[in-house]
C-alpha positions as CSV (number, residue, x, y, z in Angstrom):
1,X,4.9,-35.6,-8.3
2,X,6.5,-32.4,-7.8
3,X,4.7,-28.5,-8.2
4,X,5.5,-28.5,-12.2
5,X,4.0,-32.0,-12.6
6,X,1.1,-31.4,-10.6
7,X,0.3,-28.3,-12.3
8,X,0.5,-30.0,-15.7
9,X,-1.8,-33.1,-14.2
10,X,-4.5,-30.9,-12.1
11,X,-4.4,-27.0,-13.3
12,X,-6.1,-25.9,-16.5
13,X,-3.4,-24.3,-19.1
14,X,-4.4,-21.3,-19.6
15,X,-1.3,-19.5,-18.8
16,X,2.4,-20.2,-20.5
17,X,4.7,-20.8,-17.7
18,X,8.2,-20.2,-17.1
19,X,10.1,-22.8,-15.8
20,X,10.6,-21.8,-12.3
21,X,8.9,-22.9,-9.2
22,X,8.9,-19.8,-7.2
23,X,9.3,-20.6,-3.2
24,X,9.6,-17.2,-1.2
25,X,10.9,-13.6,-1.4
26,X,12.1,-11.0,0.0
27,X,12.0,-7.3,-1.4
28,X,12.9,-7.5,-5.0
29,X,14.7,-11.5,-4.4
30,X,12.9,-14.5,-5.2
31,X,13.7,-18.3,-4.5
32,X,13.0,-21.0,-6.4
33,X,12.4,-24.4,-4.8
34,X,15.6,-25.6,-5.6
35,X,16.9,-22.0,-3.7
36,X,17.9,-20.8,-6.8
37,X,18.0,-16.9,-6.4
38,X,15.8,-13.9,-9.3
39,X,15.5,-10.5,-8.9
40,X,12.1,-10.1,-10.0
41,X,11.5,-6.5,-12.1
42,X,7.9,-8.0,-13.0
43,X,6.0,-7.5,-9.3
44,X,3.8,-10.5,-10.1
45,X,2.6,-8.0,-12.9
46,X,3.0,-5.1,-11.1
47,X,1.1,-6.4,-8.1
48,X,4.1,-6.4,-5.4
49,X,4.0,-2.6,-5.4
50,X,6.5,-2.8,-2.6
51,X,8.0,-6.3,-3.6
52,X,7.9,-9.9,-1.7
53,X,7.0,-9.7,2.2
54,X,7.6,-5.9,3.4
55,X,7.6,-6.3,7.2
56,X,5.2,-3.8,7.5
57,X,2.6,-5.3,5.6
58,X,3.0,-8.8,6.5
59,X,2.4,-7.4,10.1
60,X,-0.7,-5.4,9.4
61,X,-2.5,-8.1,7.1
62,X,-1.2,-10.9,10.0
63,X,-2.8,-8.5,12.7
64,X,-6.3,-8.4,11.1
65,X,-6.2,-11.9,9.9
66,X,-6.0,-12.9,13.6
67,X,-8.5,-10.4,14.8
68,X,-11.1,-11.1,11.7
69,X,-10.6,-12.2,8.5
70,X,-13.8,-12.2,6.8
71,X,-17.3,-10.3,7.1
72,X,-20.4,-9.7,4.3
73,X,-20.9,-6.6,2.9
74,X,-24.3,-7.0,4.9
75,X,-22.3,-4.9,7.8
76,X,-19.6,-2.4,8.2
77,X,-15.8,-2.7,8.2
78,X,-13.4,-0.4,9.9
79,X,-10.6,-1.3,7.4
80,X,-12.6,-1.0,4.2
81,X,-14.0,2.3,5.7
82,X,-10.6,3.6,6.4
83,X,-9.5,2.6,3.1
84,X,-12.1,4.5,1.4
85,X,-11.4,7.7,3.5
86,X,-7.9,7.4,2.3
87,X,-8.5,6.7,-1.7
88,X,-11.2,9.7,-1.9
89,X,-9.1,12.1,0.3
90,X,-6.0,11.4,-1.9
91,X,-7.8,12.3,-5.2
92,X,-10.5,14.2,-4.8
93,X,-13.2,11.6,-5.6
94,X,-16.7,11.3,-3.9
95,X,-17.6,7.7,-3.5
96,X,-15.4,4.2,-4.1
97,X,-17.0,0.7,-4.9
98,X,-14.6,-2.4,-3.9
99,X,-14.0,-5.3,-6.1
100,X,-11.9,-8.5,-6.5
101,X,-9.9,-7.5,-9.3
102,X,-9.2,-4.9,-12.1
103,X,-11.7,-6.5,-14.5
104,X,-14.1,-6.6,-11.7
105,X,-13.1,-2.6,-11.4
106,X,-14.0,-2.2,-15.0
107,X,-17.4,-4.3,-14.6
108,X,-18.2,-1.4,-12.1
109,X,-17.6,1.6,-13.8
110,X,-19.2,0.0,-16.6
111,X,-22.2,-0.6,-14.8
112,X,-21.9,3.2,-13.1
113,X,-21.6,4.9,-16.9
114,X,-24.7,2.9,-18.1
115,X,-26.9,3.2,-15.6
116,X,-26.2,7.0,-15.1
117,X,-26.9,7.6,-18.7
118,X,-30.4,5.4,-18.0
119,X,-31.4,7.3,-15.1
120,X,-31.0,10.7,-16.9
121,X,-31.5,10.1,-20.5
122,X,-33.5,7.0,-21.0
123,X,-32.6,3.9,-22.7
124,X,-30.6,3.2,-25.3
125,X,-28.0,6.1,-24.7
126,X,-25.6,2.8,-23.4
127,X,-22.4,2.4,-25.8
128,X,-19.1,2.4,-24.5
129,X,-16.2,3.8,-27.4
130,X,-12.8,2.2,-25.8
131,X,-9.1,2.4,-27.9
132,X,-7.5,-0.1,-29.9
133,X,-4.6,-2.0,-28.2
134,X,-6.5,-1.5,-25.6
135,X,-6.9,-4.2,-22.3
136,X,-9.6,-4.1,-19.6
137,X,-9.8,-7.9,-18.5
138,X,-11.0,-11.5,-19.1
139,X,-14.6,-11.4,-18.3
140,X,-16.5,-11.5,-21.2
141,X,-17.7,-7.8,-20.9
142,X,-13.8,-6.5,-20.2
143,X,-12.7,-8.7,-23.3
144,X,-15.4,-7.5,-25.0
145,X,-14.4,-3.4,-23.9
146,X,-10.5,-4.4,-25.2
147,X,-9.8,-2.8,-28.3
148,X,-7.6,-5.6,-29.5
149,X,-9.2,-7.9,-32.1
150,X,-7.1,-11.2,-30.7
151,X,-9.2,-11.0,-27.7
152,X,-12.8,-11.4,-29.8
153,X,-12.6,-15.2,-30.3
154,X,-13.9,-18.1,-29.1
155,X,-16.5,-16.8,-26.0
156,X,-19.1,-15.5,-28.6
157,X,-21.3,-14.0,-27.9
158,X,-19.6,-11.2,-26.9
159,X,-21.1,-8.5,-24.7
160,X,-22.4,-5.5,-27.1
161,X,-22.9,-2.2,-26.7
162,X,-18.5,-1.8,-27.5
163,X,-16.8,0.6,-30.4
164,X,-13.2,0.5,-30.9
165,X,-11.5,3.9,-32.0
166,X,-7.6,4.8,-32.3
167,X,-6.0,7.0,-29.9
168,X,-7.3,10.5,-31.1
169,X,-10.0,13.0,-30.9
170,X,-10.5,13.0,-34.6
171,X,-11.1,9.1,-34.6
172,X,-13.2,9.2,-31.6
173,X,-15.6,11.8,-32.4
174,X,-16.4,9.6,-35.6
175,X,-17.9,7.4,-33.6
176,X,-19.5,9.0,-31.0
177,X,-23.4,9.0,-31.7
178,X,-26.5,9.7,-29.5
179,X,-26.1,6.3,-27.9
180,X,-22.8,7.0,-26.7
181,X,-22.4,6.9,-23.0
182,X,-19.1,6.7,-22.3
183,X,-15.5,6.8,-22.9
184,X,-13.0,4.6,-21.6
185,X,-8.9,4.6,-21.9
186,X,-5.8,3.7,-20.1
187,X,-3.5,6.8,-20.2
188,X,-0.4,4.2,-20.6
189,X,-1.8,0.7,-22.2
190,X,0.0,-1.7,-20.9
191,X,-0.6,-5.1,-21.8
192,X,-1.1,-3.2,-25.5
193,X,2.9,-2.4,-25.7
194,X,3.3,0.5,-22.9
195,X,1.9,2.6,-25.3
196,X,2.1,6.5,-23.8
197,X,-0.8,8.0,-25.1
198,X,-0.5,11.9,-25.7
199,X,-1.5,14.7,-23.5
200,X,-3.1,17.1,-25.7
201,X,-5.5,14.1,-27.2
202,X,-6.1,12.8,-23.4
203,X,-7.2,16.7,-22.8
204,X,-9.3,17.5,-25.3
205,X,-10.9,14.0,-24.8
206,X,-12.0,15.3,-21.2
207,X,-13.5,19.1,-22.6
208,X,-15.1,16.5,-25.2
209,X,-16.9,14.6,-22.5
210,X,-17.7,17.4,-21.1
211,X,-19.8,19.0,-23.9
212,X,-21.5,15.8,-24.3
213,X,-22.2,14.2,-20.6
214,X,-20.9,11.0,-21.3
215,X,-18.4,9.6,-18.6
216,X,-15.1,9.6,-19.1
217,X,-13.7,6.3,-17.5
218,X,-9.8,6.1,-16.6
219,X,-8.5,2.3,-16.2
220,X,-5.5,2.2,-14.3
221,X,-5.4,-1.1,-13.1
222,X,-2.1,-1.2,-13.7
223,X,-0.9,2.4,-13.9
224,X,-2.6,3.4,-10.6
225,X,-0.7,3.5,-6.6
226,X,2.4,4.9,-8.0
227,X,3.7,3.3,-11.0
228,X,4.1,6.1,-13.1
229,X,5.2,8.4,-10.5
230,X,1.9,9.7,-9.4
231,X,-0.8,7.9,-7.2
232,X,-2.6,7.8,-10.6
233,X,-1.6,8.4,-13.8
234,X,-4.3,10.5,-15.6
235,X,-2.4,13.2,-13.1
236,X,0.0,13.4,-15.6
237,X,-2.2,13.9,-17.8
238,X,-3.6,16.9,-15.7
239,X,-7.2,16.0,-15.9
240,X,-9.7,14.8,-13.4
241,X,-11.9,11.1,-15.3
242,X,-15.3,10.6,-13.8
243,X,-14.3,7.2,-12.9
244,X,-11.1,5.6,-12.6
245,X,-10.3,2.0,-11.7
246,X,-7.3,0.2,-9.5
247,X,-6.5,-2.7,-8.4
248,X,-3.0,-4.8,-9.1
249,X,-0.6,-2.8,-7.0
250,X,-3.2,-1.6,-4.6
251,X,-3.5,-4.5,-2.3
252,X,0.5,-5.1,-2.1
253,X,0.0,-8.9,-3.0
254,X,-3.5,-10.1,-2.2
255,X,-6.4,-9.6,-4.6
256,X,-8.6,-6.2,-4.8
257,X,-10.0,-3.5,-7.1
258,X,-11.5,-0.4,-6.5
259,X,-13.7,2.1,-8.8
260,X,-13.7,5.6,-8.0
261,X,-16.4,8.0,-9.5
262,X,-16.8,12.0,-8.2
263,X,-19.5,13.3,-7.0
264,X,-22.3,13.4,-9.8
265,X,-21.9,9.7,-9.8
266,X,-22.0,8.9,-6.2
267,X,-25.4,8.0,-5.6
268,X,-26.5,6.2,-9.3
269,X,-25.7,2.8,-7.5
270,X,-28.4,1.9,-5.0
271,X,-28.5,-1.3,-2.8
272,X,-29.0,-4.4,-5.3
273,X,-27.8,-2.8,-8.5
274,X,-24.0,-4.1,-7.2
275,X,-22.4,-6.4,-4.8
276,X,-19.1,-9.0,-4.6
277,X,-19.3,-11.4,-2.1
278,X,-15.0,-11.2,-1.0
279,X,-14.9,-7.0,-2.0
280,X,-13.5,-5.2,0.6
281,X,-12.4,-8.2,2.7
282,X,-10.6,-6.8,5.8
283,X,-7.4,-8.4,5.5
284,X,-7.0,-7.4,1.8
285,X,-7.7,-3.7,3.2
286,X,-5.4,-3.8,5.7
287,X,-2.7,-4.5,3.1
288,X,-3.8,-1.8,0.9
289,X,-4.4,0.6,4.2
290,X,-0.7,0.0,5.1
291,X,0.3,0.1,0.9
292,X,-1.3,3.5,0.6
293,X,0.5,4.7,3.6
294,X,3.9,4.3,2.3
295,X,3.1,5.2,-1.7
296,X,1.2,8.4,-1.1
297,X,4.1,10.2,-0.2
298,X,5.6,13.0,-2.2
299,X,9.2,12.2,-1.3
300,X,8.2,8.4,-2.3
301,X,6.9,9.4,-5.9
302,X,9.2,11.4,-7.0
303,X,11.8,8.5,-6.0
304,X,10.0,6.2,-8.4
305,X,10.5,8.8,-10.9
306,X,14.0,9.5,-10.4
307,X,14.9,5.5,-10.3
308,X,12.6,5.4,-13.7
309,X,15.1,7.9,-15.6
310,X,18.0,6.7,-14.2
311,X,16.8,3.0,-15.6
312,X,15.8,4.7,-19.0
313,X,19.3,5.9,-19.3
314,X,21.4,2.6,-18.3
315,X,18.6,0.3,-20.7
316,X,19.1,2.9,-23.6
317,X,22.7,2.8,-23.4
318,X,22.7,-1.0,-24.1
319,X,23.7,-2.3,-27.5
320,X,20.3,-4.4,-28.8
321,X,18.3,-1.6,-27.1
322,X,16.3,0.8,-29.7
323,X,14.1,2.5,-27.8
324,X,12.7,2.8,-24.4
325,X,9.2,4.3,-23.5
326,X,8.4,4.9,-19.5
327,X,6.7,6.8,-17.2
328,X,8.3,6.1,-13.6
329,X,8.5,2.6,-13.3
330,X,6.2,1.4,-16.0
331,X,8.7,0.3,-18.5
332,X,8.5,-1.0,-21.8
333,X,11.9,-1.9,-24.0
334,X,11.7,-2.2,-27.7
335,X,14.9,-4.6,-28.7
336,X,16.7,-4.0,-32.3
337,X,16.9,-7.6,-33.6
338,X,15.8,-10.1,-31.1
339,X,12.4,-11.8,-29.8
340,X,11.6,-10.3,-26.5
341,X,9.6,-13.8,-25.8
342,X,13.0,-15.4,-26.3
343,X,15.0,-12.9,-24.8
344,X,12.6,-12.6,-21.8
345,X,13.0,-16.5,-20.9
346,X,16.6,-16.6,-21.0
347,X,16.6,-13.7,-18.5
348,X,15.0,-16.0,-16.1
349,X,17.6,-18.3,-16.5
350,X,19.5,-15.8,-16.0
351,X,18.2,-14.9,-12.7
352,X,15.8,-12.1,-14.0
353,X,12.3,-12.3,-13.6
354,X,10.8,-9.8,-16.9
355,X,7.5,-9.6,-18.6
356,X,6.7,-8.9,-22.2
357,X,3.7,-6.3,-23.8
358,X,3.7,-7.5,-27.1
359,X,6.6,-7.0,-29.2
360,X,8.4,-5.2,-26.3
361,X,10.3,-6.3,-22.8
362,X,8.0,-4.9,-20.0
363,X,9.6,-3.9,-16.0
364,X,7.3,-3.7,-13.7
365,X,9.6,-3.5,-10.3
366,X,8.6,-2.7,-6.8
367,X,8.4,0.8,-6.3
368,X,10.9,0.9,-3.7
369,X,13.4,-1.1,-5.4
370,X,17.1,0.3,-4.7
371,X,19.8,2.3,-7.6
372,X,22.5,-1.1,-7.0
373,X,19.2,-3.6,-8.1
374,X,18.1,-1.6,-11.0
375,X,22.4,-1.9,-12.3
376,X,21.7,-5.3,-11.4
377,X,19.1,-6.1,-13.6
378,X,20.0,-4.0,-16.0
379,X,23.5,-6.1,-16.2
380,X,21.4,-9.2,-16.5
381,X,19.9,-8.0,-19.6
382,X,22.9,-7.0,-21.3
383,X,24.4,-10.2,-20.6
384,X,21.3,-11.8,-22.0
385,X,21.3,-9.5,-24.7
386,X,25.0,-10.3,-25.6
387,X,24.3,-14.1,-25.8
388,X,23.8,-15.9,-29.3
């Protein structure tokens, strides 16, 4: 049997594959096993943050795997410390909590927003308001925090203590009441349709927190190291959260999350109240040590800005395009007429790996993808775009 069959036979289906059997990369190139060649603009969901096999980070995660690849939590770790050093010095946060994953990120600050609210006011003060279209994960506490009604089926029961509100301060302070805890957004939502949401709401969302004590909670799990042309997103925003979440694009390629919280937050977790077996597993800081090293530059971010209005203008200039919503290289691209399900799968036969968010096309590319890739994938689209 070959990978497709084998995957049919022996791997659950919970995922709807393209049909492509991806073999290696390099940069922004994939190969299939038959060598056929992609540009990929979807970064394994914006995971790749600098694409397939950068030489630098092959050569720092190959260095620690052969010095030590795995160590509990029971004892300390040079590249997780480092790591930390580098994530609170870059943004002004107090402590950081390692995970597995973005929904593992989200179960953390979860658990932080909760238990503060215990410690101080007793309890019951525990719900969390999050926004419709909204995606924080597959666990059954991070389905049960997304603010999209598709998601609430099937796994019942569902973790309580969630309230859904729409994207403004009017909606949210109708359901804010003394059990309200927390508040928790993504400033773009991604999997929801790259939905930007709007500065003034995002700001008076903060002063509201503020007069109440209940923690404002920033996922950017996909948003964070970069993608919209800051290290994190809520700094376009211009507000500080209480605790903000990363992961996907963080690690470069292997699996991590992190949850950030400032200072008043930075001792409610005690020994026993959290823990993660594989968090901050040397190798996979090693990757993000070297990741961070080469994203937090300015020179480096304001690239990924420039190269995400110069692909706004060559994707709104294409007939079938209606509109295009970015910030840096979080793109989403709402077509006139056509399905972007349909339209995304003949772009990988085309030789264009792309995403969807919804209705919409979604490009995730590696940050450091160059001007002649971005015409070339652009010029795959068109030509997909022009077919019947």
């Amino acid at each position: 049997m070959n990978t497709k069959e084998k995957d049919k036979n022996y791997i659950m289906h919970t995922y709807g594959r393209y049909n492509v059997a991806l073999k290696q990369g390099k940069g922004c190139t994939a190969y299939d096993e038959d060598g056929k060649r992609y540009l990929d603009v979807s970064s394994g969901i914006g995971v790749n943050s600098l694409g397939y096999c950068d030489e630098g980070w092959v050569e720092a995660v190959s260095r620690q795997a052969a010095e030590i690849q795995h160590m509990s939590n029971y004892f300390y770790c040079k590249q997780a410390s480092d790591l930390a050093e580098k994530l609170c010095t870059l943004t002004g946060f107090s402590k950081v909590c390692f995970a597995n994953s973005g929904a593992e990120a989200n179960e953390c600050a979860i658990k932080v927003a909760r238990k503060y609210s215990f410690d101080k006011y007793g309890a019951g003060r525990n719900e969390i308001i999050s926004l419709r279209d909204s995606f924080h994960g597959r666990t059954v506490t991070t389905l049960s925090a997304t603010g999209q009604d598709a998601f609430h089926n099937y796994f019942f029961p569902f973790t309580e203590g969630f309230k859904y509100a729409n994207a403004d301060i009017e909606s949210i302070r109708k359901e804010l009441s003394d059990k309200t805890c927390a508040v928790l957004i993504e400033c773009v939502q991604g999997e929801g349709g790259v939905n930007i949401l709007d500065k003034d709401f995002v700001q008076q969302l903060r002063a509201l927190c503020d007069e109440r004590d209940i923690v404002l909670i920033v996922d950017e799990v996909q948003t964070g190291i970069g993608r919209t042309g800051k290290l994190f997103c809520y700094e376009n925003f211009e507000i500080q959260p209480d605790l903000v979440t990363s992961a996907k694009g963080l690690g470069g390629g292997l699996p991590i999350g992190a949850c950030l919280c400032t200072e008043k937050l930075g001792e409610v977790m005690q020994p026993s109240t959290h823990g993660s077996t594989f968090a901050a597993n040397p190798v996979v800081c090693a990757g993000a040590n070297y990741v961070l090293g080469k994203v937090a530059d300015k020179d480096f971010l304001d690239e990924v800005n420039s190269k995400g209005e110069y692909l706004r203008e060559k994707l709104l200039a294409l007939d079938g395009v209606k509109s295009v919503r970015n910030l840096g290289l979080m793109v989403g691209i709402e077509l006139t007429d056509k399905d972007a399900h349909d339209v995304a799968a003949r772009c990988v036969e085309n030789g264009l790996l792309i995403i969807t968010a919804k209705s919409l096309l979604r490009m995730l590319p590696p940050l450091n993808i160059s001007y002649s890739e971005l015409d070339e994938a652009v010029e795959i689209l068109e030509k997909t775009l022009k077919e019947n």
